[in-house]
Every structure is written in structure tokens, then in C-alpha cells.
N, C-alpha and C positions, 0 to 999 in steps of 0.2 A: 449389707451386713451378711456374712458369710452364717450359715444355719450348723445347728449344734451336728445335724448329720455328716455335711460336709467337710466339719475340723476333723470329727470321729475319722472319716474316712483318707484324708488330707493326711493326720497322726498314722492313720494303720501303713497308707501307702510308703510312708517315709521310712517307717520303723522296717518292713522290708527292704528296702532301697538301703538302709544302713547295715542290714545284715549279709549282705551280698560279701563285701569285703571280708568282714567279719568271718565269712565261710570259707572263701578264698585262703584265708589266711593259715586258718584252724587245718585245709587240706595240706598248704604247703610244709607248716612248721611240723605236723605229721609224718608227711614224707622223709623228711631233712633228717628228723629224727630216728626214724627208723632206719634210715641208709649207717645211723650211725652205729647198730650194733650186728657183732656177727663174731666170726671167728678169729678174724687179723682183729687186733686193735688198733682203732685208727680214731682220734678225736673229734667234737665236734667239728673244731676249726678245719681240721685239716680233712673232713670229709664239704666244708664250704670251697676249699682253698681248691679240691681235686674238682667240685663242678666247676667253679671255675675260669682252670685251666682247661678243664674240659670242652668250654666257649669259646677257647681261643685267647684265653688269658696268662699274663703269666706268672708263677708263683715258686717258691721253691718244695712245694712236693714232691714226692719220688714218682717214677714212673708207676712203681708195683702199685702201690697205695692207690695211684690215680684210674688206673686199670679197676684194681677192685672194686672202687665206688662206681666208676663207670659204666663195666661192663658186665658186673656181677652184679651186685646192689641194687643200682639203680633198676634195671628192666624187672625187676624182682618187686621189688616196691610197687612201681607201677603196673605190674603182674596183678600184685594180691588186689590196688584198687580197683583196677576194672572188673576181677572175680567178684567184688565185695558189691559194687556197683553193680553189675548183670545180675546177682543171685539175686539179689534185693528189690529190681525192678520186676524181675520174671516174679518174685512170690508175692509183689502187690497185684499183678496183673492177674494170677491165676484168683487169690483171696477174691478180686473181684466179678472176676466172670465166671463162677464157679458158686460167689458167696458163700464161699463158706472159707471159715478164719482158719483153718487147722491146714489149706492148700498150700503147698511148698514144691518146689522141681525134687525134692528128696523123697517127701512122705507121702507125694501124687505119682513116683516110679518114674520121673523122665529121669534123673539124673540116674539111679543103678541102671533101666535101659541105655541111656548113652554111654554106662560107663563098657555094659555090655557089647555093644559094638567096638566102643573104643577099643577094646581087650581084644576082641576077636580079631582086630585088621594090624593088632600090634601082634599077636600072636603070630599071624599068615606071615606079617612078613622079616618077620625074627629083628634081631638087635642090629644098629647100626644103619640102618638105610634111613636117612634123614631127608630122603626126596618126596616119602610119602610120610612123614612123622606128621607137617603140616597142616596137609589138607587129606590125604585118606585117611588117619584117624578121626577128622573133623567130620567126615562125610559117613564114617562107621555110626560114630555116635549121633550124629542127627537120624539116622535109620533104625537105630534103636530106640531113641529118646520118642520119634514119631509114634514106632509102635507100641509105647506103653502107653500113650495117651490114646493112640485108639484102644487098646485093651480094655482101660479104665475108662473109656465112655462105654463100651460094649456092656463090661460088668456092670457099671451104673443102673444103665434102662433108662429109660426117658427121664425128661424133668433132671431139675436138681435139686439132691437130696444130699445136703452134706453127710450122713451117717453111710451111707452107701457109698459114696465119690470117696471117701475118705480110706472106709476098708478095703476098696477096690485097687485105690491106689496103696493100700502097706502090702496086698499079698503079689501084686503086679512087680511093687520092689525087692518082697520078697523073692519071685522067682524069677528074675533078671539078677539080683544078689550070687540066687545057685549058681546059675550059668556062668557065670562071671569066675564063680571059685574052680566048678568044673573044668571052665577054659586054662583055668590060670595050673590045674594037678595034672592036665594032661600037655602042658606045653615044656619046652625047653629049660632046663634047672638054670642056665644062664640069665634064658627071658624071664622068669618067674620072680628071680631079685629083684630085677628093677621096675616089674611091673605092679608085685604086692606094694611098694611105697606109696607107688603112682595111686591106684585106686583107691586109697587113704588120703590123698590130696597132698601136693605139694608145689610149694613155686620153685625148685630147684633148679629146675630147666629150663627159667624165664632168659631170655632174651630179647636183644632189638629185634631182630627178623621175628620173634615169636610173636612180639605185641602187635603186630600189622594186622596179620585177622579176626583179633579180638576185638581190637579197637574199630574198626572200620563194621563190624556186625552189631557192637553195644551202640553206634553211634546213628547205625542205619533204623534199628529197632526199634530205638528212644526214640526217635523223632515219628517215626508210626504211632509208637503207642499216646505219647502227646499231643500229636495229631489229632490219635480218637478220645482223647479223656473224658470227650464228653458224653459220646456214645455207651462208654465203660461207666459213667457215672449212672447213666440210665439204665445200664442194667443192673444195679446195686438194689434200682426200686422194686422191681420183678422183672418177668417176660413178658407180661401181659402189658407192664404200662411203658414199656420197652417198645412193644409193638404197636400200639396205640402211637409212638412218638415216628414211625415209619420204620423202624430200626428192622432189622431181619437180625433175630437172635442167635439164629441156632450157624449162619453162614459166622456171625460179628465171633461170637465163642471158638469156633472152630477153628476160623484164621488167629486167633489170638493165641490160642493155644498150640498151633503149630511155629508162631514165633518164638513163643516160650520154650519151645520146644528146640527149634533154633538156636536161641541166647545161649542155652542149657549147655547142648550139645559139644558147641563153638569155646565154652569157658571148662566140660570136663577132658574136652580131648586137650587143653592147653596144663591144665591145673589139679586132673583127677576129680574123684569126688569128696565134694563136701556139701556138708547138709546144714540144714536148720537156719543158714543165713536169710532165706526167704520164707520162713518163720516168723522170727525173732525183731528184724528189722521194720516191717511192715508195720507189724503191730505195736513198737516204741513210736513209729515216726506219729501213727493215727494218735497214739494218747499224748503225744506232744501237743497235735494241733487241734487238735478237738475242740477248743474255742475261736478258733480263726481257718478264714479259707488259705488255701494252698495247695500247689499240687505234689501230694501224696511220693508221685514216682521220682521227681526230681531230688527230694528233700531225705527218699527212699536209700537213690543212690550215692547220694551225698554221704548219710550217716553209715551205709552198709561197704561203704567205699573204703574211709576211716576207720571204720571195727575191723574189715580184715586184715588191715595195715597195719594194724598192733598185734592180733590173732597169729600173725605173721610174726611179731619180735618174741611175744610170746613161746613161740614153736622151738626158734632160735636159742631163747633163752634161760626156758625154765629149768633141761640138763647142761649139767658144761658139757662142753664135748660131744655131744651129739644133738642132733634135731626131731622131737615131735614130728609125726604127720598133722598135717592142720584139719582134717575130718576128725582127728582127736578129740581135739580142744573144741573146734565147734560142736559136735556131737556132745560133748558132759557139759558144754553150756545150754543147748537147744533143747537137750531130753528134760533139765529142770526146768527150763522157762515154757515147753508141751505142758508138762504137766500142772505148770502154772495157771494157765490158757485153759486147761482141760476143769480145775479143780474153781475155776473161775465162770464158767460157761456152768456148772454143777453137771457136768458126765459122770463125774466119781461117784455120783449119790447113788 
């Protein structure tokens, strides 16, 4: 006779094994959807009809039409997931190796440092050279993103001390912020257009060739950071019983945060900056799961995957005729859900 723990357990295992689809499903019909709005109008069907033929099938859609879902839409979409997905996995990683809930690539300074470098290697090397759009903006902004997180340990001092890690990180934002505006008054009136949008976040300039290095650094990361989850659990408990467990804290923190630093780096020189996703998401997925186990970063990027996918039609859709920056819309969502956070923690008091 099976025991009441093992049906408990038998029920919990199933009910995840049923939600898998279930997820799967919720990403696709997300995507599907949002391919379906923009500036052409173009129907459900006939954005199902253009993938497709896109496979190699055949349909009577237009070529133009087919093109746009394809090669517009589509790397676009799949743009904002992986943005949505990287921010969200980087601000469960930092909230935890950091412990403290208010950690974010935005409000800890790696993303205005990477947007910093970004700026500076777009600036040097003016409009139009798409040989180093790639990978020397990508290599800018990891040189920046590293050195705000060294800043913001230095500022810190030993130990972790969320009130400190936290001021440390908004004045290191702050003055990666200046730099960024100073690079952007002193450069070319040409470069300056396209590059103020940039720095407010947008997927305009997604691409096939652009999704290759994002995807292959979210994919290489992830599987690090799930690798150590368990290490990262132990340090949730402190450092002391971190180290009691043989862990080496202070080497596990630093490489961890240099990959966040990474993830960061890799998603603003693709997509600009935007904030408050590794916030916002972290802290829904925990009060999801708060009664049952799971892993945090997977469920992380799941749900932060999906919210920018819509943040994204959003962007699209709120003016006619023109497009929102997506640091917009996540910034007036993320500043009320801080101060949710903040007013909930009692810092206001």
C-alpha cells in the first residue's frame, strides 16, 4: 500500500509534468500573437499562413506580407524573449547572491555601465559599420557592466549589507547615467538620433544574425547558473553556513556576478537599456511558488520571457503611428512595483 507521503508526492510530481505543455503552449500562442501586431496589418491567419510558408510550405500569401512576419516580426519577438528571459534570470541571481531583494542589473548599475560602454564604442565608431555593431558594442558593454560591479563592491565594504549594496549601486547608475548623456552631447548630431532611442531600449534592430549571440550567452549562462543552484541556495542561508557547507563565498559571488555582468552586457548592446525586469519578475515568480519547490531561475525566465513579449506590443501599440521605447513602459511599471517592495519591506517608515 502506497503511503499518504508518496501519493502527496506522486500528485505534486504529475501536476508539474502537466504544466510543462501547458508553458510551452502559453510561450507559443504569446509569440503567435504578438507577431500579429505592428504597423502593416496583417491577420492572425495570415501571419500563421506566412510562417508557414516560411517552412517551406505552400500558401497563397504575398511575398511582402511574408517577408514581414519573417524577417521583421519574427526576430523581434524572439528578441524581446530572450531580453525578458536574460533580465530576469540575471535579477534572481543577483537578489540571491547579494540577498538583498531590491538587486537588479538596472538599480545595482551593470546595465547604465554597459549601456556606458555601449555608447562609447558606438560613438568611436560613428553610423553604419555593422562589422562591429555585433560584437564591439557587446565587448564595450561587458567592460562597463564589469566595472560598475567592481565599483559597487568597492563602495559596499565587506559583508553584505543590502542598504549599502543598494545605494552604492543607484549612485554608480547614476554616474554611468552622466557619462552616457555626456558621450551622447559630445558626439555626432547624426549618431545622437539613433542612439538616444537605443539607450531607452528597443527591439527595432532585431534580427536573425542579431539573435545568434544572445541566444548562445542566455543558453551558456543558464545552464551555469542551474548547475550551481544549489550552491546559490546556500548562500541565501548566510556566509557563515555557506562556508561551513565548503562553499568559498566570496570566489562563488564574484564569478556569479561577473556573469550577470555578462548576461547584462550581451542583452543592452543588443536591445538598449531597460530596467526593473530583474526586479519585478523574481519577485512574482517567489510569491507564486512559495508553497512548493521549483527552480526559481527557470520559471524566472519563463514568466520574464512572456512579460516582455507583450511590453513589446505594448511599445507598438499604445500610439498609432509611432513606437514607445520599452525602458519606458518597464521603468512606470518597475518604479510602482520598488515602491511596492519598499513600502512592504517598511523602508518608508
Amino acid at each position: 500500500m502506497p503511503t499518504m507521503n508518496s501519493l502527496v508526492l506522486n500528485q505534486s510530481l504529475s501536476l508539474k509534468a502537466a504544466r510543462a505543455p501547458v508553458v510551452g503552449l502559453l510561450i507559443l500562442l504569446s509569440c503567435i500573437f504578438a507577431i500579429n501586431f505592428g504597423s502593416a496589418e496583417i491577420s492572425l491567419q495570415e501571419v500563421i499562413k506566412a510562417l508557414y510558408a516560411s517552412m517551406g510550405g505552400e500558401t497563397d500569401i504575398s511575398l511582402v506580407k511574408q517577408r514581414i512576419v519573417w524577417e521583421l516580426r519574427v526576430p523581434r519577438v524572439l528578441l524581446a524573449l530572450l531580453c525578458g528571459a536574460g533580465l530576469s534570470v540575471a535579477g534572481a541571481v543577483l537578489q540571491n547572491v547579494t540577498r538583498n531583494p531590491l538587486a537588479d542589473p538596472y538599480l545595482f548599475g551593470i546595465s547604465s555601465g554597459a549601456s556606458f560602454g555601449a555608447v562609447i564604442v558606438l560613438a568611436a565608431m560613428g553610423a553604419g559599420n555593422a562589422m562591429l555593431a555585433q560584437y564591439g558594442v557587446t565587448v564595450g558593454a561587458f567592460v562597463g557592466s564589469v566595472l560598475s560591479v567592481l565599483l559597487v563592491i568597492s563602495l559596499a565594504g565587506t559583508g553584505v549589507q543590502v542598504e549599502r549594496m543598494i545605494l552604492a549601486g543607484v549612485a554608480v547608475s547614476f554616474m554611468f547615467s552622466a557619462g552616457t548623456s555626456l558621450v551622447l552631447y559630445s558626439s555626432d548630431p547624426q549618431v545622437v538620433a539613433s542612439l538616444l532611442f537605443w539607450t531607452l531600449g528597443s527591439f527595432t534592430a532585431a534580427t536573425w544574425e542579431s539573435l545568434l549571440l544572445p541566444s548562445i550567452v542566455i543558453l551558456i549562462v543558464m545552464m551555469i547558473f542551474i548547475g550551481y543552484s544549489r550552491p546559490l541556495k546556500a548562500i541565501l542561508a548566510g556566509d557563515e553556513n555557506a562556508q561551513a557547507l565548503g562553499l568559498d563565498v566570496s570566489r562563488m559571488r564574484i564569478g556569479m556576478l561577473v556573469l550577470c555582468s555578462l548576461l547584462t552586457a550581451t542583452l543592452v548592446a543588443n536591445c538598449g537599456g531597460i530596467g526593473f525586469v530583474g526586479l519585478m519578475i523574481p519577485h512574482i515568480v517567489r510569491r507564486l511558488m512559495w508553497r512548493e519547490g521549483g527552480n526559481v531561475l527557470i520559471v524566472s525566465a519563463i514568466l520574464g520571457g512572456v512579460f516582455m513579449v507583450w511590453v513589446d506590443v505594448l511599445a507598438r501599440t499604445l500610439i498609432t503611428s509611432n513606437e514607445l521605447p520599452i525602458g519606458v513602459i518597464t521603468a512606470a511599471i518597475g518604479s510602482l512595483f520598488f515602491l511596492l517592495v519598499l513600502r512592504k519591506r517598511g523602508w518608508t517608515e
